[in-house]
N, CA, C and O atoms as a GROMACS GRO file, in nm:
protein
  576
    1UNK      N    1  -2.266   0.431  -0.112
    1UNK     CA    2  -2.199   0.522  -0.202
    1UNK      C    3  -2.162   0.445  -0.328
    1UNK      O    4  -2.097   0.341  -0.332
    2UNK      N    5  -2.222   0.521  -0.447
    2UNK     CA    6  -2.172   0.433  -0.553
    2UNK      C    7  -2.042   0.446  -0.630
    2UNK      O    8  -1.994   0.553  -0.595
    3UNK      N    9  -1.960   0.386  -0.722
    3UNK     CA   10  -1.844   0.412  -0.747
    3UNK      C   11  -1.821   0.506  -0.853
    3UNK      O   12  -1.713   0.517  -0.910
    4UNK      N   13  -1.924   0.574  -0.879
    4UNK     CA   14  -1.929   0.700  -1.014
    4UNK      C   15  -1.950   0.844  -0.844
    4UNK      O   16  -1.915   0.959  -0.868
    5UNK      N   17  -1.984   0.823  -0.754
    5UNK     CA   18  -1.981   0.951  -0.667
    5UNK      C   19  -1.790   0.904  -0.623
    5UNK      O   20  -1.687   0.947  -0.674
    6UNK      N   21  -1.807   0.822  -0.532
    6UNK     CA   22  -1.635   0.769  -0.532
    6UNK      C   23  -1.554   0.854  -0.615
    6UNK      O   24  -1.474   0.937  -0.572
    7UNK      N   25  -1.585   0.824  -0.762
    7UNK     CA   26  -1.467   0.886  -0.838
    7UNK      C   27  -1.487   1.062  -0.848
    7UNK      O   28  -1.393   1.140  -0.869
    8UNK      N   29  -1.631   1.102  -0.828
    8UNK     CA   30  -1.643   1.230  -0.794
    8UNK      C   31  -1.597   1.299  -0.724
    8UNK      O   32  -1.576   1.417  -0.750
    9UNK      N   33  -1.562   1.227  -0.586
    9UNK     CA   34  -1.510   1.305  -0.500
    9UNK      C   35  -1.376   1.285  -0.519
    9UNK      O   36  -1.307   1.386  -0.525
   10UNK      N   37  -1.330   1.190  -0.528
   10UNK     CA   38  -1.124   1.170  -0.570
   10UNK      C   39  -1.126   1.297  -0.653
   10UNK      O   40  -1.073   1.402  -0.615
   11UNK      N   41  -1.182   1.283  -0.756
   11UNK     CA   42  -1.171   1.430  -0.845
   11UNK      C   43  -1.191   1.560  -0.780
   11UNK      O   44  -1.136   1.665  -0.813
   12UNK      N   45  -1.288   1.541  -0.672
   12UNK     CA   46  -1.273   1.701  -0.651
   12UNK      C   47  -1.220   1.767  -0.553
   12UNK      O   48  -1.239   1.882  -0.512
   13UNK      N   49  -1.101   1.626  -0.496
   13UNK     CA   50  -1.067   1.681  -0.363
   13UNK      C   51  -0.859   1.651  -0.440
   13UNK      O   52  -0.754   1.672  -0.381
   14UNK      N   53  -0.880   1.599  -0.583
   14UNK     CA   54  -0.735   1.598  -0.656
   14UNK      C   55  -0.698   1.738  -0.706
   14UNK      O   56  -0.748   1.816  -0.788
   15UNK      N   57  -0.617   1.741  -0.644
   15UNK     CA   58  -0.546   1.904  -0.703
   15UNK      C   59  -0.435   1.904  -0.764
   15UNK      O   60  -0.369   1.803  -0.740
   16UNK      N   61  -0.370   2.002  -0.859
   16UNK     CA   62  -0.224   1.997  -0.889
   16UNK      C   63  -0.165   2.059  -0.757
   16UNK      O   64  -0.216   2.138  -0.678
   17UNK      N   65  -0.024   1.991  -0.758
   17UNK     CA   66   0.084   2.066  -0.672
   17UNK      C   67   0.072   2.216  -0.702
   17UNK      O   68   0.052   2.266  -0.812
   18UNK      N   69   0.090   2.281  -0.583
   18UNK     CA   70   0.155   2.448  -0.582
   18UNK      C   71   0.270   2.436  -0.592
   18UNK      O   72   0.344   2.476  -0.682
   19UNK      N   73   0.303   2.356  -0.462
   19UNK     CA   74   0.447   2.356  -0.437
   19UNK      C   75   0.535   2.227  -0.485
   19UNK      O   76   0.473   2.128  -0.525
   20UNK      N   77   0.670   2.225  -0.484
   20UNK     CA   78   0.706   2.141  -0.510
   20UNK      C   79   0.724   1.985  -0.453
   20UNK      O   80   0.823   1.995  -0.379
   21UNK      N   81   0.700   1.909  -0.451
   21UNK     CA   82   0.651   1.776  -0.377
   21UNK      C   83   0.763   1.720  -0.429
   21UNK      O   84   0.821   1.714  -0.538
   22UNK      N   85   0.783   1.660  -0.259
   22UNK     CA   86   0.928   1.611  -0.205
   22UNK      C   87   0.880   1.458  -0.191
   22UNK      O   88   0.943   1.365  -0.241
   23UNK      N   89   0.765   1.443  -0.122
   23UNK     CA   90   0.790   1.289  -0.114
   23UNK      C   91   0.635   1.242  -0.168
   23UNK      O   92   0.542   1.312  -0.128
   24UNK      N   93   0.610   1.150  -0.240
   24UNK     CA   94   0.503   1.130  -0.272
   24UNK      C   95   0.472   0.924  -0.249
   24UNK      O   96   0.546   0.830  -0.219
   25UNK      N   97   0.335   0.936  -0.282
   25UNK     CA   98   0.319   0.784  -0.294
   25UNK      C   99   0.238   0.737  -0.381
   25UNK      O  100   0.140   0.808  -0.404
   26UNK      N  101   0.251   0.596  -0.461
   26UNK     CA  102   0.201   0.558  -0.573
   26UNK      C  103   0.165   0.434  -0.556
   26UNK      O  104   0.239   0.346  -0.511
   27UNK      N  105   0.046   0.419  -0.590
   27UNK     CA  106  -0.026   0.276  -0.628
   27UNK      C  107  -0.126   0.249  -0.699
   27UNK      O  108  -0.204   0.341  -0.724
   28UNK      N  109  -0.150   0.119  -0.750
   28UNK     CA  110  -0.237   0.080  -0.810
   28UNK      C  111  -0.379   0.114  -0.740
   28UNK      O  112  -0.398   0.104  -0.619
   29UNK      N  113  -0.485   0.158  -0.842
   29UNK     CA  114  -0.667   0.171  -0.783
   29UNK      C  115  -0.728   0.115  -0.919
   29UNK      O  116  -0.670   0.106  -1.027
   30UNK      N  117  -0.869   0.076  -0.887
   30UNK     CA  118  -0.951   0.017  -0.994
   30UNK      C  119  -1.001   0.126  -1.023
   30UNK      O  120  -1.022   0.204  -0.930
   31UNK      N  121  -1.034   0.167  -1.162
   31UNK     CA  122  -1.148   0.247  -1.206
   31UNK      C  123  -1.236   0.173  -1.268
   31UNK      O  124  -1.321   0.221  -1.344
   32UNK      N  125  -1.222   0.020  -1.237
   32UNK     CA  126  -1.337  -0.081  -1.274
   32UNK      C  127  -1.271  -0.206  -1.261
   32UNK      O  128  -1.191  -0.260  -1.336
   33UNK      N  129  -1.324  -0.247  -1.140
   33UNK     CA  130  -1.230  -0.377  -1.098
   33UNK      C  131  -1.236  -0.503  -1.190
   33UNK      O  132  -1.333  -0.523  -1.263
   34UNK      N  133  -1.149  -0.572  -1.185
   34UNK     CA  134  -1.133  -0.684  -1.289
   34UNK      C  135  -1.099  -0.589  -1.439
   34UNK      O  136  -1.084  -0.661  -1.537
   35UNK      N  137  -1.087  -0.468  -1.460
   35UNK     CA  138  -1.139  -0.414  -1.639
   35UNK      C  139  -1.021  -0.291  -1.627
   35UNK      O  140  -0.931  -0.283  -1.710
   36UNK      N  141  -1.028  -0.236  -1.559
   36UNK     CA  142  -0.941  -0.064  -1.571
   36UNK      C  143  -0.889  -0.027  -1.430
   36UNK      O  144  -0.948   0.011  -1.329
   37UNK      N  145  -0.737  -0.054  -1.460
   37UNK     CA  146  -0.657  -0.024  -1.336
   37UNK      C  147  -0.604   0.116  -1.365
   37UNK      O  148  -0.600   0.129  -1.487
   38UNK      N  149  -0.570   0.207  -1.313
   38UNK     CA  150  -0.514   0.355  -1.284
   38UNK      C  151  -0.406   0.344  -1.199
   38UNK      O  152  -0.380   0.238  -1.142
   39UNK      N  153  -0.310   0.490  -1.180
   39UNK     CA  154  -0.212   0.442  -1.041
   39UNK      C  155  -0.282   0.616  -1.000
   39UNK      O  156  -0.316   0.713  -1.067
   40UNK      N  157  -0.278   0.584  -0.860
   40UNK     CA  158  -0.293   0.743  -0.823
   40UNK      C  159  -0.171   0.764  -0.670
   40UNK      O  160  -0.111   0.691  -0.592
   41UNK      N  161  -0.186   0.906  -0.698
   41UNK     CA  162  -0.045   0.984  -0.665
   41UNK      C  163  -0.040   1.122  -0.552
   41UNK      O  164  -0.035   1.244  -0.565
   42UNK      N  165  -0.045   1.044  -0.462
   42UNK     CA  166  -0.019   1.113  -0.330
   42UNK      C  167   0.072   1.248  -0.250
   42UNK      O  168   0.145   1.210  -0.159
   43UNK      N  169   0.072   1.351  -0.270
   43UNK     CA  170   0.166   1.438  -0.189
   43UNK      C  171   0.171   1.366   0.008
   43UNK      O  172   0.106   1.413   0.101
   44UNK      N  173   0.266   1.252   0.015
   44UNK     CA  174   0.231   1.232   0.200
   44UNK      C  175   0.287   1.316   0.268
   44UNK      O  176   0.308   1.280   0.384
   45UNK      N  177   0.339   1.469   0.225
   45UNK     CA  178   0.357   1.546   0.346
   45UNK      C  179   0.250   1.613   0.363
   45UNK      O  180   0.218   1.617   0.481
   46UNK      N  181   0.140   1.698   0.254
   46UNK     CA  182   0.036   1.786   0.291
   46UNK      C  183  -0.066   1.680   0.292
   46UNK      O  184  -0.176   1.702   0.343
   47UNK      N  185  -0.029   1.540   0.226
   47UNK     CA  186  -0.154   1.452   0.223
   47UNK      C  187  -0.300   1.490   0.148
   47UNK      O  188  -0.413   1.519   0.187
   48UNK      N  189  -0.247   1.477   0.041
   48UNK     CA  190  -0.371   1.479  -0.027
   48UNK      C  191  -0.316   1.464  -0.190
   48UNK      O  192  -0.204   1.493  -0.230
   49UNK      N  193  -0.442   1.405  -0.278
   49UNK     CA  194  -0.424   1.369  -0.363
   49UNK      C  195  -0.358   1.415  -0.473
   49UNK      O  196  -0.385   1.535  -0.472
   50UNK      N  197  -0.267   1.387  -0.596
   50UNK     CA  198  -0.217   1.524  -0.673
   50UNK      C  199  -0.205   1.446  -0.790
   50UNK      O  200  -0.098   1.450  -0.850
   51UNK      N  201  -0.322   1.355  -0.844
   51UNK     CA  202  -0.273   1.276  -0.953
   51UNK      C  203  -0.376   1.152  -0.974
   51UNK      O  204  -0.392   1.080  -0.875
   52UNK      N  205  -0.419   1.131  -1.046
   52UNK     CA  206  -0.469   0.996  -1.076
   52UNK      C  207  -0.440   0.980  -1.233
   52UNK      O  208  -0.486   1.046  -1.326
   53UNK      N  209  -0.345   0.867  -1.234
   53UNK     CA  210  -0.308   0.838  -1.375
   53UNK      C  211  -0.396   0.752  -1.462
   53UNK      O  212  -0.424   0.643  -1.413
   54UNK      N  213  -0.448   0.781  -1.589
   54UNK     CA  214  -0.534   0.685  -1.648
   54UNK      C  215  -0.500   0.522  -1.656
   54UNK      O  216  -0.588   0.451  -1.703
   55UNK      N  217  -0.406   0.476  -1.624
   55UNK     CA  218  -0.382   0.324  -1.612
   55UNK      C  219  -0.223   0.308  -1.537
   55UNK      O  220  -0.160   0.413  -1.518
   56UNK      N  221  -0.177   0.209  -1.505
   56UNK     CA  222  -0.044   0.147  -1.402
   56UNK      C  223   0.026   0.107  -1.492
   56UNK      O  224   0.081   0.005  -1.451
   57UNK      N  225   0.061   0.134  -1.611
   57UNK     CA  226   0.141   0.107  -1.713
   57UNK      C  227   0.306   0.226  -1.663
   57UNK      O  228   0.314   0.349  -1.675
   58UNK      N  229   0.382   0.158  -1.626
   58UNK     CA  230   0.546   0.183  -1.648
   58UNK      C  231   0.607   0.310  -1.701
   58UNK      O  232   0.693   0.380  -1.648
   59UNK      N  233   0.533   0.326  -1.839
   59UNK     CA  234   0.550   0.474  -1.900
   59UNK      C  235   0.463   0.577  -1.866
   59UNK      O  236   0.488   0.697  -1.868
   60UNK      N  237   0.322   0.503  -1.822
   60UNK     CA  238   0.256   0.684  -1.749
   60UNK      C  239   0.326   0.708  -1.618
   60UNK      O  240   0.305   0.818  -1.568
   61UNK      N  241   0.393   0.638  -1.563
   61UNK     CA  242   0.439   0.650  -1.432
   61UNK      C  243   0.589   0.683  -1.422
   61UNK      O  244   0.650   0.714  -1.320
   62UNK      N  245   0.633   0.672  -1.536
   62UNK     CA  246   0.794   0.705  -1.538
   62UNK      C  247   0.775   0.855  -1.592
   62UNK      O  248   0.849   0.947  -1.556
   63UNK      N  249   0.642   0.873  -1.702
   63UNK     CA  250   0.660   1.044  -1.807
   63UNK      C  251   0.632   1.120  -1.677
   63UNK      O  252   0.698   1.223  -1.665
   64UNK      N  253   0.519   1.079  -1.545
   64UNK     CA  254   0.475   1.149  -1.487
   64UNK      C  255   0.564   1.231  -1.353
   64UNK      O  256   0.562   1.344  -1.305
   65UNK      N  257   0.626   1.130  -1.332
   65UNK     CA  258   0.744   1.163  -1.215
   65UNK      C  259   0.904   1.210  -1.302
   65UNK      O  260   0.996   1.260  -1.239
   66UNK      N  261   0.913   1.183  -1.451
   66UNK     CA  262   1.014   1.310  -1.432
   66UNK      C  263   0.964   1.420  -1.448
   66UNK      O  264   1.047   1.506  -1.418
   67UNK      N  265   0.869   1.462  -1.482
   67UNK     CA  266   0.787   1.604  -1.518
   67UNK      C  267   0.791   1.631  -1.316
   67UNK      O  268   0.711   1.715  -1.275
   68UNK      N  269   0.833   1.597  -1.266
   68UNK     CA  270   0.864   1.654  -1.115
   68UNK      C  271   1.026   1.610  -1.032
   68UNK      O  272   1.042   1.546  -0.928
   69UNK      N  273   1.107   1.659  -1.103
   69UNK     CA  274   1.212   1.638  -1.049
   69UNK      C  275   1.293   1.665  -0.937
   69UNK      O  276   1.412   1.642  -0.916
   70UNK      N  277   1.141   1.755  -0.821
   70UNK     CA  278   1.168   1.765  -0.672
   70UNK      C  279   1.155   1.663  -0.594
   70UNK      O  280   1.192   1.665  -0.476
   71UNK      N  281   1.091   1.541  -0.664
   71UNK     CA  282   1.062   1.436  -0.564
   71UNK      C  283   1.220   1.350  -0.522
   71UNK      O  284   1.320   1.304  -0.577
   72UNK      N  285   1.167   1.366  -0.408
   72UNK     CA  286   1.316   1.287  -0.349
   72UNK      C  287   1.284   1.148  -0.256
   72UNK      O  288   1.383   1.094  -0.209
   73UNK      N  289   1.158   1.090  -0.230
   73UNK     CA  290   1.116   0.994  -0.176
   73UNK      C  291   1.030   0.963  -0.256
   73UNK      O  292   0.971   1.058  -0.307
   74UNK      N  293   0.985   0.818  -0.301
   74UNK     CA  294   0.854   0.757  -0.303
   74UNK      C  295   0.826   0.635  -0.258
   74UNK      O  296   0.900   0.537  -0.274
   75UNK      N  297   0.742   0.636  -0.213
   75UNK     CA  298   0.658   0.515  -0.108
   75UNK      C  299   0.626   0.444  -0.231
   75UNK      O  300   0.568   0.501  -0.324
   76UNK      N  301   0.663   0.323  -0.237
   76UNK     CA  302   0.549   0.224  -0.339
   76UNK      C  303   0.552   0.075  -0.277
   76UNK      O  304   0.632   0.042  -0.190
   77UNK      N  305   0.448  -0.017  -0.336
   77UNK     CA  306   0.458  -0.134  -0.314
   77UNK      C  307   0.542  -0.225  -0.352
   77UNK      O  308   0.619  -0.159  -0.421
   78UNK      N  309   0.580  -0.332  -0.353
   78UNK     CA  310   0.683  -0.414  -0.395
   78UNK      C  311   0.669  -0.461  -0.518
   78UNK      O  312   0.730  -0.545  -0.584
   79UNK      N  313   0.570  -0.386  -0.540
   79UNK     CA  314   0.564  -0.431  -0.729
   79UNK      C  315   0.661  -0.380  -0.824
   79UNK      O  316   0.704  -0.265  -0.814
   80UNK      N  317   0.705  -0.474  -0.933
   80UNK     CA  318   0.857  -0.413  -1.002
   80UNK      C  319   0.824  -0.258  -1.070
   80UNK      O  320   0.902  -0.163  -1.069
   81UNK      N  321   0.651  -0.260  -1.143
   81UNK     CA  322   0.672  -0.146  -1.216
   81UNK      C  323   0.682   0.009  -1.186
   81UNK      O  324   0.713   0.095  -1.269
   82UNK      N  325   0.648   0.030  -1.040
   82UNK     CA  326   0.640   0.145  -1.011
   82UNK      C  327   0.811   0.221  -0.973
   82UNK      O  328   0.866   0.329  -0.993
   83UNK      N  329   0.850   0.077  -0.904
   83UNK     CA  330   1.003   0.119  -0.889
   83UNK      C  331   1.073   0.112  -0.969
   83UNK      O  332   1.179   0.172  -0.948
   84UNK      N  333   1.062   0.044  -1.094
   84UNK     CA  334   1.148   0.039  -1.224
   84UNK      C  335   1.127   0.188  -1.275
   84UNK      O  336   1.224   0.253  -1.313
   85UNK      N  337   0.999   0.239  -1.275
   85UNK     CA  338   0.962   0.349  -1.338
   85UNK      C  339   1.056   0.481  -1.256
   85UNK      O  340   1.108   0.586  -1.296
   86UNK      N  341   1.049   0.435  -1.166
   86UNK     CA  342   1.089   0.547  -1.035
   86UNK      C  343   1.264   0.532  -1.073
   86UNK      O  344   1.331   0.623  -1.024
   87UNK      N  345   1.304   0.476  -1.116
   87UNK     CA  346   1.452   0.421  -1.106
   87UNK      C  347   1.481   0.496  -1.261
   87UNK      O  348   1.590   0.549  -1.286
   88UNK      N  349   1.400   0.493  -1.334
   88UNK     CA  350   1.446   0.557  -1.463
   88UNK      C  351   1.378   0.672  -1.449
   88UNK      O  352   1.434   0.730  -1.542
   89UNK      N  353   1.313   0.740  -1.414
   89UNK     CA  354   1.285   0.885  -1.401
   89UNK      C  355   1.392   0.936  -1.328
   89UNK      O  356   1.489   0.994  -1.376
   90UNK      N  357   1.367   0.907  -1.176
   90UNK     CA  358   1.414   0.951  -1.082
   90UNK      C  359   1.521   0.864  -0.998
   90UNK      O  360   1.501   0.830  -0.881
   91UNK      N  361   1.662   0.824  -1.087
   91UNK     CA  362   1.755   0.745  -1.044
   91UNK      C  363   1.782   0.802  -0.893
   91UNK      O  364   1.792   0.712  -0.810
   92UNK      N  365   1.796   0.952  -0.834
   92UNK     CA  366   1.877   0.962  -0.688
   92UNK      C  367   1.736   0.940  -0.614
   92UNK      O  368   1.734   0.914  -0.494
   93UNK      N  369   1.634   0.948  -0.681
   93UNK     CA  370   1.492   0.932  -0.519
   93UNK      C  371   1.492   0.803  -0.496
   93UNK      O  372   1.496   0.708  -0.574
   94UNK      N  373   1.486   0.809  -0.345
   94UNK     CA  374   1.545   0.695  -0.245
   94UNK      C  375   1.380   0.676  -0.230
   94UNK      O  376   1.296   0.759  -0.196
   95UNK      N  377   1.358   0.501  -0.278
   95UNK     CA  378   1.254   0.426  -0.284
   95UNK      C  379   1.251   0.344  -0.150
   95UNK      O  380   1.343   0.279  -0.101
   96UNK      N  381   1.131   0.361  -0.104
   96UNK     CA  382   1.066   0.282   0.040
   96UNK      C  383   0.936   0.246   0.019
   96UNK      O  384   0.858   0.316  -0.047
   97UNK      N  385   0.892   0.083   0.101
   97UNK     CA  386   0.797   0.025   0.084
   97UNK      C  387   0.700   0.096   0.132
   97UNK      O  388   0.752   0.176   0.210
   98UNK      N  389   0.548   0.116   0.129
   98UNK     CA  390   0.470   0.172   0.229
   98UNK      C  391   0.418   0.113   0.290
   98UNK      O  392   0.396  -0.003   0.254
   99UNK      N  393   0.377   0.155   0.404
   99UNK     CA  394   0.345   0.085   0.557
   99UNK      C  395   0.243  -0.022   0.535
   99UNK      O  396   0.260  -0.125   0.601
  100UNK      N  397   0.094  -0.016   0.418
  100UNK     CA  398   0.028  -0.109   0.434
  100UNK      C  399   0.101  -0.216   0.414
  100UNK      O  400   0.088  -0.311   0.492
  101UNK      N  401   0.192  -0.223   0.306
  101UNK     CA  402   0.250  -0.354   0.221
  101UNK      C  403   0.308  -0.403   0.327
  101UNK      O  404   0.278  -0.518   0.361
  102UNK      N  405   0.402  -0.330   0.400
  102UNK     CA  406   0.483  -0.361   0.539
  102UNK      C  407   0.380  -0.497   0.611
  102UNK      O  408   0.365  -0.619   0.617
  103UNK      N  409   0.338  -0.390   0.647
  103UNK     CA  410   0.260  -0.512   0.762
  103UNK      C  411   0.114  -0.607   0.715
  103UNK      O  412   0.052  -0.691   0.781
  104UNK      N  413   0.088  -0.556   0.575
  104UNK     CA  414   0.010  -0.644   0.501
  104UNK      C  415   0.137  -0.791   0.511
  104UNK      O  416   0.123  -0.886   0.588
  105UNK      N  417   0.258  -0.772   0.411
  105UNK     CA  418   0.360  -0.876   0.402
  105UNK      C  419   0.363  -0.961   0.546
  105UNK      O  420   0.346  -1.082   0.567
  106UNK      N  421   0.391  -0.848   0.642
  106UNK     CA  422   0.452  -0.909   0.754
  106UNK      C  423   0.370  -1.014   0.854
  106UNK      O  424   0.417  -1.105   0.922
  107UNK      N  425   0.193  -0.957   0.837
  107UNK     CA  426   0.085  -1.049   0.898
  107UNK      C  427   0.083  -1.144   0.848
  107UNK      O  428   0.078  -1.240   0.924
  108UNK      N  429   0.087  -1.175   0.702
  108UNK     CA  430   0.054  -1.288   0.630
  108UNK      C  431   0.165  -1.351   0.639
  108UNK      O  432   0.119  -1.465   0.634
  109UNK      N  433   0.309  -1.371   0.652
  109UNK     CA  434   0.418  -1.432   0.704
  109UNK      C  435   0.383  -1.516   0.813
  109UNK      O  436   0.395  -1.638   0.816
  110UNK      N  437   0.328  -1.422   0.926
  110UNK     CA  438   0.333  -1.441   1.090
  110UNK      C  439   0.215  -1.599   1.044
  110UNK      O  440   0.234  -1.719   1.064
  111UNK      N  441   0.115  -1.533   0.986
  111UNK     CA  442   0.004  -1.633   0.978
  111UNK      C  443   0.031  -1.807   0.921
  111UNK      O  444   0.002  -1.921   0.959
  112UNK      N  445   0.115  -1.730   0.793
  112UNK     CA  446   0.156  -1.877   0.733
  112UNK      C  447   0.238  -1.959   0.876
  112UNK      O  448   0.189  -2.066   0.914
  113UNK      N  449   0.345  -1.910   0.938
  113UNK     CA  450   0.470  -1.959   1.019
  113UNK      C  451   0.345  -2.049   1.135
  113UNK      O  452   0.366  -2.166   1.169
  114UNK      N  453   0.227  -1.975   1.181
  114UNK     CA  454   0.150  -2.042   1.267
  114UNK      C  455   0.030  -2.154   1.224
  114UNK      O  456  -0.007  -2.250   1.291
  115UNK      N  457  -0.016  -2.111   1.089
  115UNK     CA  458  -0.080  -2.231   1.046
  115UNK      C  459   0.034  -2.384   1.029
  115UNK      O  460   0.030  -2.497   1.076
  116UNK      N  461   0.104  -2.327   0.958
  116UNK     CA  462   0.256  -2.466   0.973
  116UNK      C  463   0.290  -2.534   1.093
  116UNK      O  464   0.338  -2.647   1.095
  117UNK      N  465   0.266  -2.465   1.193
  117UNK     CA  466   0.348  -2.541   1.336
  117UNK      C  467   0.173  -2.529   1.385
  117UNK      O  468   0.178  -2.407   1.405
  118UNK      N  469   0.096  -2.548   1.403
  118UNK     CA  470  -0.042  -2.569   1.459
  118UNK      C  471  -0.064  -2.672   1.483
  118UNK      O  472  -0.131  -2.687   1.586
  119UNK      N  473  -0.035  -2.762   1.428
  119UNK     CA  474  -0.030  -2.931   1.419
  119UNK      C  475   0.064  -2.980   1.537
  119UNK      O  476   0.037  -3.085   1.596
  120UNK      N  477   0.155  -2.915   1.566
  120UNK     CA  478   0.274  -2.934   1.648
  120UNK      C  479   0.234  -2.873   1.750
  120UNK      O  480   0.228  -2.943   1.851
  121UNK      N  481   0.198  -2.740   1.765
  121UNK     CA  482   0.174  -2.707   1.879
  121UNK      C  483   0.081  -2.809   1.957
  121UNK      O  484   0.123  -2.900   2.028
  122UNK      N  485  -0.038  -2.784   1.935
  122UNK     CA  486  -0.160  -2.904   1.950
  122UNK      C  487  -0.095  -2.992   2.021
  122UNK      O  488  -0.085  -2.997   2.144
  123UNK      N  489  -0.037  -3.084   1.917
  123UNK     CA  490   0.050  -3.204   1.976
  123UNK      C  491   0.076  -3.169   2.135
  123UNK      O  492  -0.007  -3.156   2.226
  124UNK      N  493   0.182  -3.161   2.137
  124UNK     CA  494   0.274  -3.091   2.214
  124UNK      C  495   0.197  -3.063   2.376
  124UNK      O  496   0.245  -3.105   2.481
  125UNK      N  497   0.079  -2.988   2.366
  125UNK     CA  498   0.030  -2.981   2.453
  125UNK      C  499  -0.062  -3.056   2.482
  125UNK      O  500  -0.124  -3.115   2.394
  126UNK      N  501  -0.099  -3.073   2.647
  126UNK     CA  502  -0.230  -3.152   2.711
  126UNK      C  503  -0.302  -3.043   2.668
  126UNK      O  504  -0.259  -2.934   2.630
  127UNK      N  505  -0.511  -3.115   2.683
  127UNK     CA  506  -0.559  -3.033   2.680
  127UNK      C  507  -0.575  -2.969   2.842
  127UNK      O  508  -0.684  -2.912   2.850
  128UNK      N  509  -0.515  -2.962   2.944
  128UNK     CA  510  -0.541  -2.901   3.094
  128UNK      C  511  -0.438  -2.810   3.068
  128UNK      O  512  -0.412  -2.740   3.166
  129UNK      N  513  -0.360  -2.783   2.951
  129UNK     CA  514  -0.246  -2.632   2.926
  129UNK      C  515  -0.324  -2.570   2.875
  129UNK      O  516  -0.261  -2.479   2.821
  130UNK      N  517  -0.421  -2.560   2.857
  130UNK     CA  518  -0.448  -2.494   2.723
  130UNK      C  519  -0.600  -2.446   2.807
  130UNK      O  520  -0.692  -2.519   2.845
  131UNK      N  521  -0.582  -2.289   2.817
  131UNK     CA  522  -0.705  -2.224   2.890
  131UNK      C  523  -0.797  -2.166   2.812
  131UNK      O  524  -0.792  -2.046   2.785
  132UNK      N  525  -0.881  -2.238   2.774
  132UNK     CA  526  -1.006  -2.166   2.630
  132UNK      C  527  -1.005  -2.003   2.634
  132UNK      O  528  -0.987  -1.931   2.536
  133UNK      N  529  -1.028  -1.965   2.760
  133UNK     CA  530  -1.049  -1.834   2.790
  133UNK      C  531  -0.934  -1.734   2.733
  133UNK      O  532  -0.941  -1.615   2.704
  134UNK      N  533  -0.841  -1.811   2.729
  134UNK     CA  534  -0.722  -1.721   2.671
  134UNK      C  535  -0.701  -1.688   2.528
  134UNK      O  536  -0.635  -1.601   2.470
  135UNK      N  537  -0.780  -1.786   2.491
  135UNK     CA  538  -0.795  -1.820   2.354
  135UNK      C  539  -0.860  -1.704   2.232
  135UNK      O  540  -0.844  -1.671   2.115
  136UNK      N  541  -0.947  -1.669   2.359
  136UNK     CA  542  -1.050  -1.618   2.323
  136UNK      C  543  -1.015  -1.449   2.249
  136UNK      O  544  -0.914  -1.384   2.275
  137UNK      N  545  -1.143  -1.397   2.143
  137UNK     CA  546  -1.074  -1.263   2.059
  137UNK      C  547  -1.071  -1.156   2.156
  137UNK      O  548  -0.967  -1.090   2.164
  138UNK      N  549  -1.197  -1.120   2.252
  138UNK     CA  550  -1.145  -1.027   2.373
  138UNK      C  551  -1.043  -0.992   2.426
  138UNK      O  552  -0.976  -0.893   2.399
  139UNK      N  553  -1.021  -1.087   2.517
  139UNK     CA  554  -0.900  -1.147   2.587
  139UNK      C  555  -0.798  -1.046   2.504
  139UNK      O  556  -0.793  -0.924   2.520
  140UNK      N  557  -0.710  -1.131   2.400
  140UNK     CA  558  -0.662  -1.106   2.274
  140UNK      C  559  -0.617  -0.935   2.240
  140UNK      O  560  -0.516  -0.865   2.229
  141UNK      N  561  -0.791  -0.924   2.230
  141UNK     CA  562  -0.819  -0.774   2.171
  141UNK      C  563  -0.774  -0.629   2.292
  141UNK      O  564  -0.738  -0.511   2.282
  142UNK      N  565  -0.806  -0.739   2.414
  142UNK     CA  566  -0.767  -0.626   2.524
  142UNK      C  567  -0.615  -0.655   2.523
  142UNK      O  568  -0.555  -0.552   2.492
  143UNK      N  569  -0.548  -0.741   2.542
  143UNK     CA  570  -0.382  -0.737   2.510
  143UNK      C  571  -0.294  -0.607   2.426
  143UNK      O  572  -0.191  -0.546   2.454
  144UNK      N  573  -0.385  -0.600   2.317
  144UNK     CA  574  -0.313  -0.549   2.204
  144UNK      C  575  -0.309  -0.411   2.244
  144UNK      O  576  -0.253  -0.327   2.172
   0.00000   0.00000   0.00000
């Protein structure tokens, strides 16, 4: 699929709100990676698209959300501009991280904390503790 059908279909499946949209979500997308960033704009209760802004600039994202002054949640990433924007549009909508960033943040934490002590662990143990088989991504994959 190439990225001129991509943007075909975002477009034809983006609608305006009917109704008034209570909680929405915002983030950065490429409309040409490395060259032209956009933010696009989520209804997450009916789920589906209601917005793609021509660039992630502060003021399309602050003019765009007070022109909707039903929103009372938005999901964004931990990036300053979307919540700065959200904070001067919409000072009472109560801002929350969204789930990828969540556990995007939270894996890459877990990962750093275990590459750091890896050296130690190692140590620490004989190799007759240490059961390859357990090791292993199956194993692992059936756990989870």
């Amino acid at each position: 699929m190439s990225n001129d059908t991509l943007l075909r279909i975002l477009r034809r499946h983006t609608r305006a709100p009917t109704e008034p949209l209570n909680v929405v979500g915002i983030d950065d997308w490429a409309w040409r990676r490395n060259y032209r960033y956009g933010s696009i704009v989520c209804d997450l209760e009916r789920r589906c698209i209601v917005a793609l802004l021509p660039d992630r600039e502060m003021a399309t994202v602050e003019a765009w959300l007070a022109d909707h002054p039903s929103i009372t949640v938005v999901s964004r990433d931990r990036g300053g501009g979307d919540g700065e924007a959200t904070a001067r549009a919409l000072p009472n909508t109560m801002q929350v991280a969204d789930r990828w960033h969540l556990m995007e943040n939270a894996s890459g934490a877990f990962l750093d904390a275990v590459r750091k002590s890896m050296r130690d662990i190692c140590r620490s143990m004989s190799p007759s503790t240490v059961k390859p088989y357990l090791l292993s991504i199956p194993t692992v994959t059936a756990v989870l």
